[in-house]
N, C-alpha and C positions, 0 to 999 in steps of 0.2 A: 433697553434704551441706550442710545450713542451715549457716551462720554467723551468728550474731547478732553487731553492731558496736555497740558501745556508743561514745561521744564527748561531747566537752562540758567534761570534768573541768577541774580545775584545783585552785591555791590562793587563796584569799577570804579575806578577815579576819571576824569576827565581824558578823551584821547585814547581810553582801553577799548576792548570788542570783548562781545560775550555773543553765541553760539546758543538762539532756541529752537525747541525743538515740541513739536506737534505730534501728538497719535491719537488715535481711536480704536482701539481694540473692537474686529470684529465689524469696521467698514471701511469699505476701500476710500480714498481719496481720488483716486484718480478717476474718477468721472465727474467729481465736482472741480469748478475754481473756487478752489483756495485762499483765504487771506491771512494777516497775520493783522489783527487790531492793536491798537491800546487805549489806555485811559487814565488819563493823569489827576492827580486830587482834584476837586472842584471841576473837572472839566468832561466833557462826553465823550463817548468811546468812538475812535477814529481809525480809518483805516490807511495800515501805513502802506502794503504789500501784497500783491497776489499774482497769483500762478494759475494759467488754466491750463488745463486737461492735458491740452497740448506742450505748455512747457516755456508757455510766453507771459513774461511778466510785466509788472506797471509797479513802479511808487509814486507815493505821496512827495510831493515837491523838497519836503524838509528834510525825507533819511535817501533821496537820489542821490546817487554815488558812494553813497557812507553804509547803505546794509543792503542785503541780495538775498532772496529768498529762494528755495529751492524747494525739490523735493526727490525722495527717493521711494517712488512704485512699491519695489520688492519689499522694504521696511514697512510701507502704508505708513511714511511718518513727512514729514512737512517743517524745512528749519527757516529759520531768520539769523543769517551771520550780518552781527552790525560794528561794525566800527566805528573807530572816529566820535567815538561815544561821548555826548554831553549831556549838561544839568538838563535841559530842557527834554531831553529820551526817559525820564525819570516817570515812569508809568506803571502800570500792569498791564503786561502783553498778554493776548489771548488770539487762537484759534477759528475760524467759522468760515465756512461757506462763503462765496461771494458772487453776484450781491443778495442781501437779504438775510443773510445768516442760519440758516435755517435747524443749524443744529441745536439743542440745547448749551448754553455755554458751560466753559471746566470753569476749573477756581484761578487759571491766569496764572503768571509767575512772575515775581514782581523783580525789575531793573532800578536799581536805585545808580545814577551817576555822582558823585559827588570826591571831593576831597577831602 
């Protein structure tokens, strides 16, 4: 069965960047588009970012300009570099397919922003 491996997380003060990072051991990405979710306490899992096939991406109104997702083929791995990082990015970022998610989800990696 897919595993998606989410990584990267951490805690960052306000205006820092953290670097995640996606894989699945044993399926390729690059035939699907890609997202990078999250999900903040009490709130539903949204989608900030994704990449298709092709190499063309789209955000969510609130991290345009401030994170860029990417991916690298040969790795079969999928990042989110974000900056400009605030309280409100204070989520658990995950992985999936888009749209519809179709993979099973990993366990996320959690960004905490704060001072």
């Amino acid at each position: 069965q897919v595993r998606l491996v989410e990584s990267g997380g951490g805690l960052v003060q306000p205006g820092g960047s953290l670097r995640l990072s996606c894989t699945a051991p044993g399926r390729a990405f690059s035939i699907y588009v890609m997202g990078w979710y999250r999900q903040a306490p009490g709130k539903q899992r949204e989608l900030v970012a994704h990449i298709t096939n092709g190499g063309n991406t789209n955000y969510a109104g609130s991290v345009k300009g401030r994170f860029t997702i990417s991916k690298d083929v040969a790795k079969n791995t999928v990042y989110l570099q974000m900056n400009s990082l605030q309280p409100e990015d204070t989520a658990v970022y995950y992985c999936n397919t888009h749209p519809g998610a179709i993979m099973p989800w990993g366990q996320g990696t959690q960004v905490t922003v704060s001072s």
